[in-house]
Biopython code that builds the backbone (N, CA, C, O; Angstrom):
import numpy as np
from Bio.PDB.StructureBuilder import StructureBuilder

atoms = [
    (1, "UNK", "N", (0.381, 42.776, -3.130)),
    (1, "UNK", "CA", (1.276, 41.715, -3.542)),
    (1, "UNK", "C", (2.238, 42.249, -4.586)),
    (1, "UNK", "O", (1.926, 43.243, -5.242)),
    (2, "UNK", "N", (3.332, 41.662, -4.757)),
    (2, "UNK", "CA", (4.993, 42.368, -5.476)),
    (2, "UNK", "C", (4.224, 41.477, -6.637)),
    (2, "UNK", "O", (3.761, 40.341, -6.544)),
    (3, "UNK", "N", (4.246, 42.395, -7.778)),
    (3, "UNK", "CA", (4.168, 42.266, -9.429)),
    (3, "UNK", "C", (5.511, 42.312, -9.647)),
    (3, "UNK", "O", (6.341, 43.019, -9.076)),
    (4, "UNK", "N", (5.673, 41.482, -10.540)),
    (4, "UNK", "CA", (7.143, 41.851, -12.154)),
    (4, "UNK", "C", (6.831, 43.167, -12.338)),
    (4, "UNK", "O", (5.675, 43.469, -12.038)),
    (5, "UNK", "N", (7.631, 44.143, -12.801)),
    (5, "UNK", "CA", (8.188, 45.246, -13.461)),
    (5, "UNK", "C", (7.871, 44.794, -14.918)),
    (5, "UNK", "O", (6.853, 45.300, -15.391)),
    (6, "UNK", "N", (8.513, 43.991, -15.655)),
    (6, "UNK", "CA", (8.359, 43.774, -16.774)),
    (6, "UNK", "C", (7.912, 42.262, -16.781)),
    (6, "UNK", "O", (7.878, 41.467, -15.842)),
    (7, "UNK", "N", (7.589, 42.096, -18.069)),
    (7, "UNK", "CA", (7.307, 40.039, -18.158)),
    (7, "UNK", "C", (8.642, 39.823, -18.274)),
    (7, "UNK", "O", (9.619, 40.568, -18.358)),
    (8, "UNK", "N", (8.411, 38.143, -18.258)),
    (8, "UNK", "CA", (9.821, 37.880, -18.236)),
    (8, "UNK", "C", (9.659, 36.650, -19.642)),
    (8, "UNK", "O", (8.765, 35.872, -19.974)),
    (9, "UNK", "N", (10.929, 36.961, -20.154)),
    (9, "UNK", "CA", (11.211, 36.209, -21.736)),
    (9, "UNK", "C", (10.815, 35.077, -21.613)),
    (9, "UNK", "O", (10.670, 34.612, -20.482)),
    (10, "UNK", "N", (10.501, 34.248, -22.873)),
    (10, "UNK", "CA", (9.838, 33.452, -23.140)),
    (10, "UNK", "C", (11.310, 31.832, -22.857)),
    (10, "UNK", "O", (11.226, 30.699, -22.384)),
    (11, "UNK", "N", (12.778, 32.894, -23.643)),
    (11, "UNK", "CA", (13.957, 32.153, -23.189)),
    (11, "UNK", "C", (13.470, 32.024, -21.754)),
    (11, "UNK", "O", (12.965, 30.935, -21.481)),
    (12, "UNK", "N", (13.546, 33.194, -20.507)),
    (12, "UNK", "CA", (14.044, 32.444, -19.153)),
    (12, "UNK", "C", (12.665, 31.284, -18.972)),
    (12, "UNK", "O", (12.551, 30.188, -18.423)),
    (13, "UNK", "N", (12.124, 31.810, -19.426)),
    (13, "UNK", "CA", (10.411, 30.503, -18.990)),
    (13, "UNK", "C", (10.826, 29.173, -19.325)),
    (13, "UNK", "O", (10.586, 28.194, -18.619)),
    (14, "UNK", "N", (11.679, 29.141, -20.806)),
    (14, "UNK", "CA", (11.671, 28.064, -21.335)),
    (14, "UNK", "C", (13.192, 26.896, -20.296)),
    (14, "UNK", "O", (13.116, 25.706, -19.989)),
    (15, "UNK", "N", (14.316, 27.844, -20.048)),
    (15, "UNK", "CA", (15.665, 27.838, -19.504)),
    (15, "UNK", "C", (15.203, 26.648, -17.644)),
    (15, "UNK", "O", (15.722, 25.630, -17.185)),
    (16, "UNK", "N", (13.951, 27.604, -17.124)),
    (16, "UNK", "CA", (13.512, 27.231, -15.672)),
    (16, "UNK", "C", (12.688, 25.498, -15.871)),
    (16, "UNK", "O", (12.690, 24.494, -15.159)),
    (17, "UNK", "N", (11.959, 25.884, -17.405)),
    (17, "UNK", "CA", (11.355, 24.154, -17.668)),
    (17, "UNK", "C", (12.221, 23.249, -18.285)),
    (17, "UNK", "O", (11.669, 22.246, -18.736)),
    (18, "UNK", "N", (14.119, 23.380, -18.506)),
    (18, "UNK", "CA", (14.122, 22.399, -18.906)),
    (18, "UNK", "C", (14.487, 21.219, -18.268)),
    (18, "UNK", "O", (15.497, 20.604, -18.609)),
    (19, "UNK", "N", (13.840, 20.891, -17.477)),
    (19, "UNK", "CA", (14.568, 20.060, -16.061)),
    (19, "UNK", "C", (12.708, 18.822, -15.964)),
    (19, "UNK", "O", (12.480, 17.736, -15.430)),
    (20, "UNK", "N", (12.054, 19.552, -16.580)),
    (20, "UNK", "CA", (10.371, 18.672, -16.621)),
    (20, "UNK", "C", (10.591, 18.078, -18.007)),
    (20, "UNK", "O", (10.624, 18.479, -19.170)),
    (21, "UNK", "N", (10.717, 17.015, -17.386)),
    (21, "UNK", "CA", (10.716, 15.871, -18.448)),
    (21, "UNK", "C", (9.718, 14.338, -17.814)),
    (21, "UNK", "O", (9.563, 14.064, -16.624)),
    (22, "UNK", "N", (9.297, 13.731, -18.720)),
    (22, "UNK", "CA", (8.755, 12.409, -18.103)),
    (22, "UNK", "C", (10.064, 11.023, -18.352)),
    (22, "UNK", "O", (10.817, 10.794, -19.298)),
    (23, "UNK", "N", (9.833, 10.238, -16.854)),
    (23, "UNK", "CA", (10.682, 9.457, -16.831)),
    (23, "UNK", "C", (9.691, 8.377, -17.123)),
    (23, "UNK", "O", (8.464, 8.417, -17.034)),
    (24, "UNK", "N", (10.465, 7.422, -17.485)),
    (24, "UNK", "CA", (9.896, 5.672, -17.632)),
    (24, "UNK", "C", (9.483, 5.425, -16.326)),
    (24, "UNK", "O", (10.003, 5.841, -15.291)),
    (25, "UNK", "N", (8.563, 4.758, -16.451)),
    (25, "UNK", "CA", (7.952, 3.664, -14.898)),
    (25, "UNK", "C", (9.059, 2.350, -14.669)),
    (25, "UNK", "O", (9.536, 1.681, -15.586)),
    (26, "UNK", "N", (9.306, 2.185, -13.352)),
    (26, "UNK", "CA", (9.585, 1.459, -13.019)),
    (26, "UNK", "C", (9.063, 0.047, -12.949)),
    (26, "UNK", "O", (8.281, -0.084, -12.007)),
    (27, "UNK", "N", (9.269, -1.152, -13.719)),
    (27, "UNK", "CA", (8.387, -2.461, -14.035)),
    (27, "UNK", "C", (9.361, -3.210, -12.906)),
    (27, "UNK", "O", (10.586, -3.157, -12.804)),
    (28, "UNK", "N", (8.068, -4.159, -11.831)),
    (28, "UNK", "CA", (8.918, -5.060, -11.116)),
    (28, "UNK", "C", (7.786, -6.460, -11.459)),
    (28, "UNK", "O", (6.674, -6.329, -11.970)),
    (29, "UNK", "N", (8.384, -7.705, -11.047)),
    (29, "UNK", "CA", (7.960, -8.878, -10.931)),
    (29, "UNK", "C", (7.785, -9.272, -9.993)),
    (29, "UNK", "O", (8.517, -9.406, -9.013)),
    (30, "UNK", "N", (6.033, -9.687, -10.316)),
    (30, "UNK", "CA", (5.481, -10.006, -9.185)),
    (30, "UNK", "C", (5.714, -11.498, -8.858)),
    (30, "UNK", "O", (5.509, -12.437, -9.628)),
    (31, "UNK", "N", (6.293, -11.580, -7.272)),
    (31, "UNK", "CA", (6.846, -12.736, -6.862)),
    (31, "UNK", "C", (5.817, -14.066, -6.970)),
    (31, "UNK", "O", (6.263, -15.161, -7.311)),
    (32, "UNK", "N", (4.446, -13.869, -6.657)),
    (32, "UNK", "CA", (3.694, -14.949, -6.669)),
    (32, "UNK", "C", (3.263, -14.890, -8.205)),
    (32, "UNK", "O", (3.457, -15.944, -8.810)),
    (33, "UNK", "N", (2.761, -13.933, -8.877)),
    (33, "UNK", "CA", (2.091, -14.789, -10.040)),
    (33, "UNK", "C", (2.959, -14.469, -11.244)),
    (33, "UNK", "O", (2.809, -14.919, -12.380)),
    (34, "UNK", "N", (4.141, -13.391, -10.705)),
    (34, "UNK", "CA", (5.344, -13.703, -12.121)),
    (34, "UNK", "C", (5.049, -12.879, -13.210)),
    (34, "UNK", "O", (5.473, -13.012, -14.358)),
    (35, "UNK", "N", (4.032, -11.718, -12.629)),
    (35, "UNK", "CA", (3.518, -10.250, -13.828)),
    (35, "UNK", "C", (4.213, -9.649, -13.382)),
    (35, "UNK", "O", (4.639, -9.608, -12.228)),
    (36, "UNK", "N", (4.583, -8.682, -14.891)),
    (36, "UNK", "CA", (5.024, -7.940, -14.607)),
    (36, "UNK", "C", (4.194, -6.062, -14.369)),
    (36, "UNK", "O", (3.617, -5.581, -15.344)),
    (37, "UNK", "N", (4.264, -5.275, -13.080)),
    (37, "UNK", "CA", (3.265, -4.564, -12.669)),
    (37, "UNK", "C", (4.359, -3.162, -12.551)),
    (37, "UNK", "O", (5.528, -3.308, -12.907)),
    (38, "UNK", "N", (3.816, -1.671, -11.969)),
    (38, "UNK", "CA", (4.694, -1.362, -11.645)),
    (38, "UNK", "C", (4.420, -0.835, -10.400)),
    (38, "UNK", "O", (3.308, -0.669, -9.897)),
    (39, "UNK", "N", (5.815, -0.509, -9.802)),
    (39, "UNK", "CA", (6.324, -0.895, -8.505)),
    (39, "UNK", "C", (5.357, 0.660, -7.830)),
    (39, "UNK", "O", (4.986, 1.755, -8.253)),
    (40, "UNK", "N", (5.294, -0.229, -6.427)),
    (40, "UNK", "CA", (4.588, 0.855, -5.659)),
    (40, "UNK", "C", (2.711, 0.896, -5.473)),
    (40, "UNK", "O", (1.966, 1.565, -4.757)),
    (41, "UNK", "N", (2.484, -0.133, -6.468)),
    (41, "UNK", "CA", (1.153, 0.181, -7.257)),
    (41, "UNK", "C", (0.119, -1.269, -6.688)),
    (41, "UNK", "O", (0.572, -2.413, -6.654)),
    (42, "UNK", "N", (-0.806, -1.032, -6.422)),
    (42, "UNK", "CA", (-1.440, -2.474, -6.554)),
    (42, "UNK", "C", (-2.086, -2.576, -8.109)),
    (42, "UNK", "O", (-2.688, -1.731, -8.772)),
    (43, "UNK", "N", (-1.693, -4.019, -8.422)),
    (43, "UNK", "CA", (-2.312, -4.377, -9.670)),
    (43, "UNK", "C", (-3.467, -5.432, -9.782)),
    (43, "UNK", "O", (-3.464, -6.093, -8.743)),
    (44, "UNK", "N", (-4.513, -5.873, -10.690)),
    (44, "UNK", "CA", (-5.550, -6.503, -10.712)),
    (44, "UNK", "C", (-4.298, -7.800, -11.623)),
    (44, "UNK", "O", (-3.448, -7.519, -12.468)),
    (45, "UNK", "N", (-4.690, -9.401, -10.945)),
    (45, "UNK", "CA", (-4.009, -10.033, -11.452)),
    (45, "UNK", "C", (-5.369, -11.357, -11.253)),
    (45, "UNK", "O", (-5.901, -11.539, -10.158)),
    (46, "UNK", "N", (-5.785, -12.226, -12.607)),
    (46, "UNK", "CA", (-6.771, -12.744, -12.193)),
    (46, "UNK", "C", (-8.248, -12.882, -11.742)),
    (46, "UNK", "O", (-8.884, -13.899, -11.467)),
    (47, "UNK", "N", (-8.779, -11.017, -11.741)),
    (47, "UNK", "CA", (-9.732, -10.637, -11.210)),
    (47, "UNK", "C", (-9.787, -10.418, -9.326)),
    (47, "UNK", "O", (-10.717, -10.239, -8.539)),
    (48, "UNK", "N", (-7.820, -10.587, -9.118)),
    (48, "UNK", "CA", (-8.001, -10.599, -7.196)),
    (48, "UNK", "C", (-6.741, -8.497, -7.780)),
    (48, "UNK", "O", (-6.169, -8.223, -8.835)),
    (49, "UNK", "N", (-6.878, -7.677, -6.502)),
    (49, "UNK", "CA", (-6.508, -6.997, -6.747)),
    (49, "UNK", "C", (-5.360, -7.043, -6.000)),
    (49, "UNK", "O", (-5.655, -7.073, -4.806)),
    (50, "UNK", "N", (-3.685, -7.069, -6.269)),
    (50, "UNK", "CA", (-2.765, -7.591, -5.766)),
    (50, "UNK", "C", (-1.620, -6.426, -5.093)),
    (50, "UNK", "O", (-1.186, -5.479, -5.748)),
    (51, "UNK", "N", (-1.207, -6.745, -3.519)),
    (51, "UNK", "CA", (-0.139, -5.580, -3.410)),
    (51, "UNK", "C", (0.780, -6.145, -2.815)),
    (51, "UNK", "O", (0.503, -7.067, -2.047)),
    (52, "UNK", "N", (1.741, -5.855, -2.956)),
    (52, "UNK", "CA", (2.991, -6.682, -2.250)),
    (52, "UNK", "C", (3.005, -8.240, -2.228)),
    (52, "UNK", "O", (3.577, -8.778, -1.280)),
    (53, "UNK", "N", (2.419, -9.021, -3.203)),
    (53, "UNK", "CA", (2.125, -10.604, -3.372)),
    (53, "UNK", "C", (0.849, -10.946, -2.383)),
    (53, "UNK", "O", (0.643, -12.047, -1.872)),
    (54, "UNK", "N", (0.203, -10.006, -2.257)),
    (54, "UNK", "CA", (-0.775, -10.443, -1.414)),
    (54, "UNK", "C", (-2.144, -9.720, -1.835)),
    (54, "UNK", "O", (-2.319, -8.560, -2.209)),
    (55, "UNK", "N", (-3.187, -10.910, -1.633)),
    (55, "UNK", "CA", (-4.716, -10.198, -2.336)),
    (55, "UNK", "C", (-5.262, -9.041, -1.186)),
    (55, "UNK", "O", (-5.357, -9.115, 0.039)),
    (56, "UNK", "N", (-5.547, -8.040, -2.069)),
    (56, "UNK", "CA", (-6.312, -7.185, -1.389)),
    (56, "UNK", "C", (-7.492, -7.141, -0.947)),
    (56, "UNK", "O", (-8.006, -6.983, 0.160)),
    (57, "UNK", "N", (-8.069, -7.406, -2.631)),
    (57, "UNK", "CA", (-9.332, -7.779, -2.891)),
    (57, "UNK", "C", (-9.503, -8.597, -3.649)),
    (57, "UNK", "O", (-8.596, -8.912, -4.420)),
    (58, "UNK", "N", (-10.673, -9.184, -3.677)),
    (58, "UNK", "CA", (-11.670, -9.931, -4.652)),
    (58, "UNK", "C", (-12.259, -9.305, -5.053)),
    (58, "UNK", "O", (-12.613, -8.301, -4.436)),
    (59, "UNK", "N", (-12.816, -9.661, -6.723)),
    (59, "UNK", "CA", (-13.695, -8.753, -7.134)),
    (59, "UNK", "C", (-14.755, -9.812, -6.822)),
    (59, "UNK", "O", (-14.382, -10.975, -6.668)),
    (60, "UNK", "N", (-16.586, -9.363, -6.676)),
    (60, "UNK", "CA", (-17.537, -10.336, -5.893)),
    (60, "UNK", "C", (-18.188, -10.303, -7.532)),
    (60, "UNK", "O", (-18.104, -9.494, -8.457)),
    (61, "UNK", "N", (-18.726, -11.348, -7.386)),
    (61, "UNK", "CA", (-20.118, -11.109, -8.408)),
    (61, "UNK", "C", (-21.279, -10.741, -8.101)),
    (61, "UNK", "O", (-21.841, -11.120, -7.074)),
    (62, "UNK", "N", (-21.884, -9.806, -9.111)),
    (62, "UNK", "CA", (-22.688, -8.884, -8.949)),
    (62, "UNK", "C", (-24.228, -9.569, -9.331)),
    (62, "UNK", "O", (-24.382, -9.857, -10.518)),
    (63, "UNK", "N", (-25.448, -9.862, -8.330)),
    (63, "UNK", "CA", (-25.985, -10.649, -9.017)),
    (63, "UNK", "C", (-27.264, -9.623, -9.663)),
    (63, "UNK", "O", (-28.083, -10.083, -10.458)),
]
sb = StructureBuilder()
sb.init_structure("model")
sb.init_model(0)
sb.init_chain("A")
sb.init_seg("    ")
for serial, (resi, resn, name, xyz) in enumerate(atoms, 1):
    if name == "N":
        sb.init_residue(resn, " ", resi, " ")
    sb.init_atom(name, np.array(xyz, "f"), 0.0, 1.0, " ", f" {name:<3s}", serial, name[0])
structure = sb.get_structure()
């Protein structure tokens, strides 16, 4: 397998990462119960687990 010749600077390492950054989440509103969740995601609303305005699940009780 092809090795570097030399290492390479700590500048070009730093120059190639500056593009990784964290973005904000996207927050949408949920049409039936009016939380706000974020998008893409199922969220627990109520103890039902919710995706696209619709229950996924129930959580059961455990006896």
């Amino acid at each position: 397998m092809p090795n570097p010749k030399r290492r390479h600077s700590q500048q070009r390492s730093a120059k190639r990462r500056t593009h990784y950054k964290a973005e904000t989440v996207t927050l949408s509103k949920d049409s039936t119960t009016g939380e706000l969740h974020v998008r893409h995601r199922a969220h627990v609303s109520e103890g039902k687990l919710m995706y696209k305005g619709k229950v996924v699940a129930e959580k059961s009780p455990i006896n």
